[in-house]
C-alpha atoms as one frame of an Amber mdcrd trajectory, in Angstrom:
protein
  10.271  86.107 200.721  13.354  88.473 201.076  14.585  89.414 203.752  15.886
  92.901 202.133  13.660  95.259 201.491  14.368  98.350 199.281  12.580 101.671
 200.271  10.007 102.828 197.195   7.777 105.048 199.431   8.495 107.636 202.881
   6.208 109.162 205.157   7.871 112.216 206.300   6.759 114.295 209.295   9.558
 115.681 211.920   9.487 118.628 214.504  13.538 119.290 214.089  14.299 120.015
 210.316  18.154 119.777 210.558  19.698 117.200 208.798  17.041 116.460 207.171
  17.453 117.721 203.400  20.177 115.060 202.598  18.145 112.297 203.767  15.155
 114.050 201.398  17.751 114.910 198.361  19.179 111.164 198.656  15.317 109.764
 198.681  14.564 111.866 195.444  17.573 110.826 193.887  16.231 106.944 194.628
  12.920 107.751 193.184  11.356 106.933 196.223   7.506 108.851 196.568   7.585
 111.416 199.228   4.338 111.588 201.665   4.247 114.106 204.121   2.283 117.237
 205.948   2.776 120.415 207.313   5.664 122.165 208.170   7.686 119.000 207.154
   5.999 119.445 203.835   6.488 122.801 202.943  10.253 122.422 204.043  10.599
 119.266 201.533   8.904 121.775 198.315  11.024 124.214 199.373  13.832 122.060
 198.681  12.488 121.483 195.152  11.239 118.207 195.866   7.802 116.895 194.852
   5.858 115.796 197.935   2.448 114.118 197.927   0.635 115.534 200.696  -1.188
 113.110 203.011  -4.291 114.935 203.257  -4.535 113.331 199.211  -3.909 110.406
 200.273  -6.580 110.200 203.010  -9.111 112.705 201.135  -8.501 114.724 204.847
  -7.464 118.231 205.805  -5.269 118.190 208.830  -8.268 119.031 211.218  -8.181
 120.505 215.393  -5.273 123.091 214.602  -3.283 120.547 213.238  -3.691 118.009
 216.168  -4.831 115.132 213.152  -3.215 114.795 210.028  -2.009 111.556 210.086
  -4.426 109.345 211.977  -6.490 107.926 209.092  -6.426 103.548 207.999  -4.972
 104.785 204.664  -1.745 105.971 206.506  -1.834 103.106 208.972  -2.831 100.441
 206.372   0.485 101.487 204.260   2.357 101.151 207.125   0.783  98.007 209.073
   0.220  95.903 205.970   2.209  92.530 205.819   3.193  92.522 202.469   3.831
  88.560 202.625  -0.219  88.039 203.390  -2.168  88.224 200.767  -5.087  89.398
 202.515  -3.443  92.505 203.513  -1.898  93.202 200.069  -5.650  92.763 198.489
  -7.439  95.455 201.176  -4.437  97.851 200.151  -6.070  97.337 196.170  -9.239
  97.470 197.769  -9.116 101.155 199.396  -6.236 102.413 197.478  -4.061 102.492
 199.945  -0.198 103.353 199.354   2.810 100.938 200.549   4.846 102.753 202.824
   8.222 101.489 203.214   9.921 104.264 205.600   8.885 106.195 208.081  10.980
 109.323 209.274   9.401 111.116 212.584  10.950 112.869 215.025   8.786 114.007
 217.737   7.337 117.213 219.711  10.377 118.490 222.086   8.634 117.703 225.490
  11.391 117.238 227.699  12.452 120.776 226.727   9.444 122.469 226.642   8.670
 121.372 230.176  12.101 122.228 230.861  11.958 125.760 229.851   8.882 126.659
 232.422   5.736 127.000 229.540   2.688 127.258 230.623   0.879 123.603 230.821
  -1.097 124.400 227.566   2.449 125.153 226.145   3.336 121.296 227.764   0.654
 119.607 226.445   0.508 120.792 222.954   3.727 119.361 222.489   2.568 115.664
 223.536   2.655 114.162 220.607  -0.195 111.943 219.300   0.377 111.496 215.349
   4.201 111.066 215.504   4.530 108.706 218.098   1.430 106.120 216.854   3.715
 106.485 213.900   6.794 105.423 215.417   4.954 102.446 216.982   3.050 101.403
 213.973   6.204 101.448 211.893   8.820  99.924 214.555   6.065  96.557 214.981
   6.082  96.087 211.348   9.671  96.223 211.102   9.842  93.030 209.022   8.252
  95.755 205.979   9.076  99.044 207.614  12.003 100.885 207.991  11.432 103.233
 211.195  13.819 106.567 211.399  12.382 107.857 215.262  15.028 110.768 216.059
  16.570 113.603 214.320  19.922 111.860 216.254  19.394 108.644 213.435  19.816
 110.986 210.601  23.070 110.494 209.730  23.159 106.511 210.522  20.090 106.530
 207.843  21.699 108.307 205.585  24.976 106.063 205.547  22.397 102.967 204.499
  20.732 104.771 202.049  23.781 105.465 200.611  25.613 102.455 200.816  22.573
 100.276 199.837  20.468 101.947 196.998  17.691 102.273 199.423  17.707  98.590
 200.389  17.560  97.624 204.023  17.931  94.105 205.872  15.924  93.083 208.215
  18.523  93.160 211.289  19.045  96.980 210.405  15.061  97.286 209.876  15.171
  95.151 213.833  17.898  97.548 214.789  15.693 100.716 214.234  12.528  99.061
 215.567  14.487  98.620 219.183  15.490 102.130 218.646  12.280 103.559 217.919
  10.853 101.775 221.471  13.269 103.079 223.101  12.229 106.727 222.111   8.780
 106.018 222.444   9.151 104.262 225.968  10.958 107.258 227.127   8.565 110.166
 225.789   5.541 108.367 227.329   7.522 108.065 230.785   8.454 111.532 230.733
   4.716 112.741 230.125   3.610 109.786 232.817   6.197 111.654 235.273   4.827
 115.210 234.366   1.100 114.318 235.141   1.930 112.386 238.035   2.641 114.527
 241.189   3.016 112.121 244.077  -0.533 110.463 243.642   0.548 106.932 242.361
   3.384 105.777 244.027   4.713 104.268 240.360   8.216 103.724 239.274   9.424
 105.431 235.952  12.641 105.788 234.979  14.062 106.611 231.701  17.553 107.670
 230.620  18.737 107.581 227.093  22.006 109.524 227.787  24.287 106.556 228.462
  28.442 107.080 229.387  30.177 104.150 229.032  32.655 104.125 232.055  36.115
 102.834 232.010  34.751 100.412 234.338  32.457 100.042 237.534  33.703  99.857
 240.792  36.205  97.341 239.975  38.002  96.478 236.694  36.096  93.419 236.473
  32.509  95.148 236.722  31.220  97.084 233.608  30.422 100.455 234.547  27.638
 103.331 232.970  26.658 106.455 234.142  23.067 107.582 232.393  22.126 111.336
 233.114  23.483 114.519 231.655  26.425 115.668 233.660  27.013 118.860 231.827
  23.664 120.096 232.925  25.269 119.976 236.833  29.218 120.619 235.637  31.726
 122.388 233.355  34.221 120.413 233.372  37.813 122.745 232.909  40.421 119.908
 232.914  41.495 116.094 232.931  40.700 112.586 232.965  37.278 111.456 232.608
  35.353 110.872 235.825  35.104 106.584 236.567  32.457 105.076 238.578  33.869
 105.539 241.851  34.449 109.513 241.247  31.152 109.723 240.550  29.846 107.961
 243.954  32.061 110.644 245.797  31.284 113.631 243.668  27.466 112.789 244.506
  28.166 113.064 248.075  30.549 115.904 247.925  27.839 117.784 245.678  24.932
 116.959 248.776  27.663 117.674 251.616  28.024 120.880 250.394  24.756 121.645
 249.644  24.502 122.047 253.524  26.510 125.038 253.302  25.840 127.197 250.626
  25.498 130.983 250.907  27.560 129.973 254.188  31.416 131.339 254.962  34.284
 129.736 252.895  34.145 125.919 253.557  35.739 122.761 252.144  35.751 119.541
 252.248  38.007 116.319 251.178  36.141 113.122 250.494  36.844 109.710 250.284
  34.755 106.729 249.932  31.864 108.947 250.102  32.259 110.082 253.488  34.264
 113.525 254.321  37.522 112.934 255.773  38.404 117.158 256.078  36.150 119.490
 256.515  36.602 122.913 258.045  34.875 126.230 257.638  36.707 129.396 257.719
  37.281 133.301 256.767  39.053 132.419 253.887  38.787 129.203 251.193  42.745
 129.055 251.455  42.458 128.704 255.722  39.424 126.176 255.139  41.442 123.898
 252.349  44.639 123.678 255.353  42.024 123.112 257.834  40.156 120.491 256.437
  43.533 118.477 255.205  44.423 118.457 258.599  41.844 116.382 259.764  43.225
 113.952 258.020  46.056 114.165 255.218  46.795 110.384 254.916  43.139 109.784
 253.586  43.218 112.829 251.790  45.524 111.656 249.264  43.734 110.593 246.248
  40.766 112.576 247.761  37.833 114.354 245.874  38.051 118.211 247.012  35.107
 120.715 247.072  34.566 124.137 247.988  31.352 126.447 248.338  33.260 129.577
 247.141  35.813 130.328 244.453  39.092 128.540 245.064  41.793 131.204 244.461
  45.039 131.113 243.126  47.042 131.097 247.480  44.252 127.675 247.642  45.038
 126.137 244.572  48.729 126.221 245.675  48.124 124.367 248.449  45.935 121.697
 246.702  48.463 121.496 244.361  50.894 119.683 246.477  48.226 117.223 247.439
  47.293 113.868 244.713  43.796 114.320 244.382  41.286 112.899 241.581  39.030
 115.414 241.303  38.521 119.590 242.579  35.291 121.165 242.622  34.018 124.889
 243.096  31.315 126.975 241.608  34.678 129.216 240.116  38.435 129.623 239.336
  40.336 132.783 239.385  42.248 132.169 235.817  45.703 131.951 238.342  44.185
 129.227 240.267  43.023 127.085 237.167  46.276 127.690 235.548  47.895 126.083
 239.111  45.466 123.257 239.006  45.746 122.084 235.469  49.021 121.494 236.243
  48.777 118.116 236.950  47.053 116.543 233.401  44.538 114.362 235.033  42.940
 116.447 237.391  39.582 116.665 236.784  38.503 120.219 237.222  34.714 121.043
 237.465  32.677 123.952 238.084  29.088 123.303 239.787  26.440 124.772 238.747
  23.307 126.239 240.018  20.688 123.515 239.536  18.155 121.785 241.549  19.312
 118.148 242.725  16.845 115.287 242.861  14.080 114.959 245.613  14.262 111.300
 245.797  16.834 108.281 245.835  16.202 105.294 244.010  18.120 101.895 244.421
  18.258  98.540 243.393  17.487  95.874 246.311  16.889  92.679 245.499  14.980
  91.589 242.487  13.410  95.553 242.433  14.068  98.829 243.344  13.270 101.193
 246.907  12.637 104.363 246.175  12.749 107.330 248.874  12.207 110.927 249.690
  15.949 112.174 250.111  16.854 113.516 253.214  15.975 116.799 252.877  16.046
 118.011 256.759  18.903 119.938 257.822  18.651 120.501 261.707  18.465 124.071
 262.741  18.592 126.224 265.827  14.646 126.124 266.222  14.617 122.268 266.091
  17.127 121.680 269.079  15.891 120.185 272.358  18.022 121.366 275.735  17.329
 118.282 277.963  19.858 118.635 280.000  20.538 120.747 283.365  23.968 122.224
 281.422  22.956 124.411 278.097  25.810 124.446 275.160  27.653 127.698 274.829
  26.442 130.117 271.464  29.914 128.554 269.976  28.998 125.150 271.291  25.353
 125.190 269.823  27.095 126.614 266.285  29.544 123.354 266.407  26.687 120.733
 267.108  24.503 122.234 264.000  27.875 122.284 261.813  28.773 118.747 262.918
  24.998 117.349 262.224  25.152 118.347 258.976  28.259 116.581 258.754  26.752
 113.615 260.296  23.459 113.121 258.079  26.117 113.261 255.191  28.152 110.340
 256.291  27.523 106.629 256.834  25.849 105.114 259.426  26.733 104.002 261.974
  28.553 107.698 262.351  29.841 110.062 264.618  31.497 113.006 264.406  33.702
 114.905 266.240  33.769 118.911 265.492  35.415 121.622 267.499  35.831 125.350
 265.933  34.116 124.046 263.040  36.927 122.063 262.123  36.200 117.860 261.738
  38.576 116.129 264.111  37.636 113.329 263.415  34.399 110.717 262.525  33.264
 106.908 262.875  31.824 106.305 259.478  30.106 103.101 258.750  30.380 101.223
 262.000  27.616  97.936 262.922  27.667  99.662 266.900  27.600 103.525 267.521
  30.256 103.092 270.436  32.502 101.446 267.636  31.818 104.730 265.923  33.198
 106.483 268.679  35.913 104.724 269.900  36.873 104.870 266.095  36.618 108.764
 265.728  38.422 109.318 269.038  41.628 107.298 268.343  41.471 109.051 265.043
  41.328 112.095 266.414  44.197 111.520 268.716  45.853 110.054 266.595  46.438
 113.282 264.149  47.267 115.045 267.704  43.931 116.863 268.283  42.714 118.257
 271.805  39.297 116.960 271.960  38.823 118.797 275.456  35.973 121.610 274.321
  34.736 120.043 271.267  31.162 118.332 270.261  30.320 115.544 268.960  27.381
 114.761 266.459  25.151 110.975 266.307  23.316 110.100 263.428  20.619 108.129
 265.523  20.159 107.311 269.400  22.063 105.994 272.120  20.360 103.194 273.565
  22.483 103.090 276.410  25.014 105.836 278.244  27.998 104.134 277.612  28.416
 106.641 274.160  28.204 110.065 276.738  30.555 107.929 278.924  33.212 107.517
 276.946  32.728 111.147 275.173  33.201 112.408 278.661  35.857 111.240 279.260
  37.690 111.929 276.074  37.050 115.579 277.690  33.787 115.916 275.284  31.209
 118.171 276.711  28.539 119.039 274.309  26.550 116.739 272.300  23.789 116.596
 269.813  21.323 113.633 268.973  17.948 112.343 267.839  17.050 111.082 270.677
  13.981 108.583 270.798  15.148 105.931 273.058  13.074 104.586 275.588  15.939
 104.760 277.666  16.896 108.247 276.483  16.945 109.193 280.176  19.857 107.428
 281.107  21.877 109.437 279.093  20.480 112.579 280.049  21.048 111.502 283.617
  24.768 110.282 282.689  24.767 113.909 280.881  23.476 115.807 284.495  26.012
 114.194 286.771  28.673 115.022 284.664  28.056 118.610 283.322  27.675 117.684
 279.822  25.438 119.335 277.825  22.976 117.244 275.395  20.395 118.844 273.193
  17.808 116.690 271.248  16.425 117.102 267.108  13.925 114.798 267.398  15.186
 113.875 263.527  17.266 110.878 262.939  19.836 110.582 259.993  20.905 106.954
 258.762  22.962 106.636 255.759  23.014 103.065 254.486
């Protein structure tokens, strides 16, 4: 038999309407017969169209406030039937049962209607049952069926109607099928996710918004970012983001998190670790601040800001190479500054609610964890030492462990006036971390007499509060944990360093 099939009959039955009449007109004008119910059917009359309703078909009303129209063998049968058995083409005599040769559904909006905070009878009234055993009936008999799942195929469909005379082949029939899974995959993970609250610890993931990247991390890797990034950004200006923008506007995004609602702050990122960060009385005083820290990473940098970046700030960034700037707002001189340099990429953040939880591939699967979501605070510090911190001491150690939990471990940081001086990111030994952030910090000129220094986890040994000391660093803040925690805090008494204690450790990997 032929491969190609040409389209005599359509079951109709969609929740979005537009873009549908040319599809309907085009059908008509084939002389294909038109089944349908509902809403779908009293838009295709309206039209001037003749429809066949399906409740003739199956001898049915659509029953339960319209929760069954469609699930009766006569629909099914017309779409199941192999019409190379002969079996199947003699019980579709049999009961009178209609060929159908296309079937156009496009489901209950979900997604959105959880989205929009309904009520859960709201939610589950638009879990579809009819349209999407439709949709899977149709796609599996795809060597018969054509299968049209989304209003978003519309227009495709309509280009093969056209070109063809209502005939299909069997790759585009295959084509659709793989499309229609896809949809149907994703709507029943979505509803999985919305029912599940924590109780089965199950993996489902489902993202149908792909952007093809220039690349991945390398111009030899492929690269794809699935999610919706205008639901987090406005973007104002420039290039499009790559791969590795995206890995450092992810961590600039949770840095700053930290410090919302909090005085002007800013921070330059690279490699998705901060390399400036300062918090000030003005955006314009934090921007200097933080480039200070360390201008020869900065360059090529991804900038953000908790605050609007004014036109005196964006001055000052503009003299500075960097891929991408970030602030909930612009004054209209600043963004006139910025976009002064074409591939800037500009975005505004909005006010949405990041994910809880971090998933990654390891392996031949996936871990999955509960982000970080513990920001140490004044109530959770531990004075275990003889020698308290100082009120502008204690306000350093909180700023630098945020800091800290937001850069790679091994880490340490090295804060003073809320100002990073400097930090170890990424090191396999914590006094490598150290040693690192101190010759950095020396390096760029800074007096490290007075200032604090952060650790993501615990020193195992005093060597760490040994060689702060005598960099002239006097106040420190760490998990603690160790079994031999008290050599430190011994190291820390003899020496009139203060050490306080969050009992909450922060790795990064």
């Amino acid at each position: 038999m032929s491969t190609a099939k040409t389209i005599k009959s359509a079951l109709i039955s969609v929740f979005h309407k537009d873009g549908l009449a040319p599809i309907v007109q085009k059908l008509n004008d084939l002389n294909v017969t038109i089944y349908s119910t509902g809403g779908t059917e009293k838009f295709i009359k309206e039209l001037g169209i003749n429809v066949v309703p399906v409740d003739e078909v199956t001898s049915y009303p659509s029953i339960l406030g319209g929760r069954v129209k469609t699930l009766h063998p006569k629909v099914f049968g017309g779409i199941l039937n192999r019409q190379d058995n002969e079996s199947d083409i003699a019980e579709l005599a049999a009961y009178n049962i209609p060929q159908i040769d296309l079937v156009i559904v496009d489901l209950y909006p979900f997604e959105k209607t959880v989205a929009s905070g309904a009520t859960e009878q709201d939610i589950v009234e638009k879990i579809d049952i009819g349209g999407i055993s439709l949709i899977r009936a149709s796609a599996k008999n795809f060597k018969d069926t054509f299968t049209v799942s989304s209003m978003n195929q519309y227009d495709d469909f309509l280009d093969i109607l056209s070109q063809n005379n209502g005939e299909t082949t069997i790759d585009q029939r295959k084509k659709f099928a793989a499309k229609s899974f896809n949809i149907s995959s994703h709507y029943d993970t979505a509803i999985f996710n919305y029912f599940n609250v924590g109780e089965e610890p199950t993996l489902k993931v489902s993202e149908t918004n792909a952007q093809v990247l220039r690349y991945g991390e390398n111009p030899h890797q492929k690269g794809y970012f699935f999610g919706d990034l205008e639901t987090i950004f406005d973007k104002l200006h420039g290039k499009e983001l790559s791969y590795n923008n995206l890995l450092d506007v992810d961590a600039a995004v949770n840095l700053m998190e930290e410090f919302k609602g909090e005085a002007p702050t800013f921070a330059i990122l690279k490699h998705n670790n901060a390399c400036g960060f300062a918090q000030r009385d003005t955006i314009k005083q934090a921007y200097v601040d933080a480039l200070a820290g360390d201008p020869v990473s900065a360059f090529g940098g991804v900038l953000i800001a908790n605050t609007e970046i004014d036109a005196a700030t964006a001055e000052e960034i503009h003299t500075l190479f960097c891929e991408v700037v970030i602030a909930p707002s612009y004054s209209n001189e600043a963004l006139a500054i910025l976009k002064g340099k074409k591939n800037r990429i500009i975005l505004i953040k909005k006010e949405v609610e990041l994910p809880t939880t971090t998933i990654r591939t390891c392996l031949n699967g996936n871990l999955v964890q509960d982000k970080d979501s513990i920001t140490d605070q004044l109530s959770d510090l531990k004075y275990v030492t003889n020698t308290n911190p100082t009120t502008s001491e204690i306000e350093d150690l909180l700023f630098a462990s945020k800091l800290c939990k937001n850069t790679k471990s091994n880490t340490i940081i090295l804060v003073k006036n809320k100002q990073l001086l400097a930090g170890g990111t990424g090191q396999t030994s914590r006094v490598d971390a150290l040693n690192q952030a101190i010759e950095k910090a020396n390096s760029f000129k800074f007096d490290l007499n007075g200032c604090v220094m952060a650790s993501d986890a615990f020193f195992p040994f005093p060597d760490c509060v040994e060689i702060a000391d005598n960099a002239g660093i006097k106040s420190v803040i760490q998990p603690g944990g160790s079994i031999k925690d008290q050599l430190s805090i011994d190291y820390c008494n003899e020496n009139n360093i203060a050490m306080v204690m969050t009992g909450t450790r922060h790795f990064k990997h």
